[in-house]
C-alpha positions as CSV (number, residue, x, y, z in Angstrom):
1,X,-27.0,0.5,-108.5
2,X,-28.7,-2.6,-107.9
3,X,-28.4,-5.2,-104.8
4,X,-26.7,-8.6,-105.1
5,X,-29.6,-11.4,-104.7
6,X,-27.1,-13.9,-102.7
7,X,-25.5,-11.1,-100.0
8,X,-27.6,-8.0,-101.0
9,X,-24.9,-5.7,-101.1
10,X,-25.6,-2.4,-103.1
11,X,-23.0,-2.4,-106.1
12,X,-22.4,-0.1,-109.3
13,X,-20.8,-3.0,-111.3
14,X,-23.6,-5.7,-110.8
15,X,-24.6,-8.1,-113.8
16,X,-27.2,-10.2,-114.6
17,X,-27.8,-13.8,-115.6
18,X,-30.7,-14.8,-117.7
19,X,-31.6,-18.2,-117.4
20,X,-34.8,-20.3,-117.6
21,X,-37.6,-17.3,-118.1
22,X,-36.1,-14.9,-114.7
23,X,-33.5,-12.5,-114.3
24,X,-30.5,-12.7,-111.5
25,X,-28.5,-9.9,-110.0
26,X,-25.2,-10.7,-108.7
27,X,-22.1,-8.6,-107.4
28,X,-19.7,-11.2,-108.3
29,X,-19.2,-14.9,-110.3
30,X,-18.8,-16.0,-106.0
31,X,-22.6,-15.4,-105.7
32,X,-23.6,-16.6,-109.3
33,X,-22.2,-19.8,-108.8
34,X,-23.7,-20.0,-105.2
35,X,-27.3,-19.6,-106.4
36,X,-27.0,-21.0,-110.0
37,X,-24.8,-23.8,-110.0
38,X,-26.4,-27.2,-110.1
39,X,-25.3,-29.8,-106.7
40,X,-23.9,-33.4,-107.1
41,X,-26.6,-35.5,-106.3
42,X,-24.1,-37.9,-104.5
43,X,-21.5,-35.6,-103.0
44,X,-23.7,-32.2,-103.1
45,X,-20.2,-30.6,-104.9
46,X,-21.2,-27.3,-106.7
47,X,-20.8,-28.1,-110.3
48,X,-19.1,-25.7,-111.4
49,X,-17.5,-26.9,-114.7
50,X,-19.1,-29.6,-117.3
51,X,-20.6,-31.9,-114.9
52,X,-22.5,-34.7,-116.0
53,X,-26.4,-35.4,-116.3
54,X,-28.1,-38.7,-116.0
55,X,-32.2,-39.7,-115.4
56,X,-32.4,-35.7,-114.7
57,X,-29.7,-35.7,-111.8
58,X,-26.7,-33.8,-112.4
59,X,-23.3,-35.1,-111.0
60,X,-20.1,-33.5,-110.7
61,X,-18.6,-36.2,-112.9
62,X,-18.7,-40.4,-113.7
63,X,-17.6,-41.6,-110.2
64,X,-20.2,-40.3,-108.4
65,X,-22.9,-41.1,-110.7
66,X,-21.7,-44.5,-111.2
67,X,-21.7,-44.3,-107.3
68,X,-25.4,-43.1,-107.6
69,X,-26.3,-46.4,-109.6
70,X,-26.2,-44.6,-113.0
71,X,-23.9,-46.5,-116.4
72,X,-23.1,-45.7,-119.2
73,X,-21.4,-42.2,-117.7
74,X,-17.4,-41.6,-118.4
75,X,-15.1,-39.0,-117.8
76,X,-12.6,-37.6,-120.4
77,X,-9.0,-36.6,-120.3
């Protein structure tokens, strides 16, 4: 068994999420998304779908980076 890095509790059926060179544990997607998910930089939103990047800022979608300043940045149906 191996501990969940967000809550720490000691499950059989953890997994593990490679990403950028390190190894996460997690007990659930819950946690993943709590510690991997990248934050709107203008409503702080977990990103959990697409989202949207722009001058190295990620944004939850075209509003709120066009609210940030940033063009050029649409949302599709």
């Amino acid at each position: 068994m191996a501990n969940c890095e967000v809550c720490g509790n000691d499950y059989g059926m953890t997994f593990e999420v490679h990403a950028q060179g390190a190894v996460h544990v997690f007990d659930c997607f819950s946690c993943a998304i709590h510690r991997m998910a990248p934050i709107c930089e203008h409503c702080r939103v977990s990103i959990i779908g697409q989202g949207m990047e722009a001058d190295g800022k990620f944004y939850c979608g075209a509003h709120c980076a066009r609210e940030d300043g940033k063009v050029g940045l649409v949302d599709r149906v």
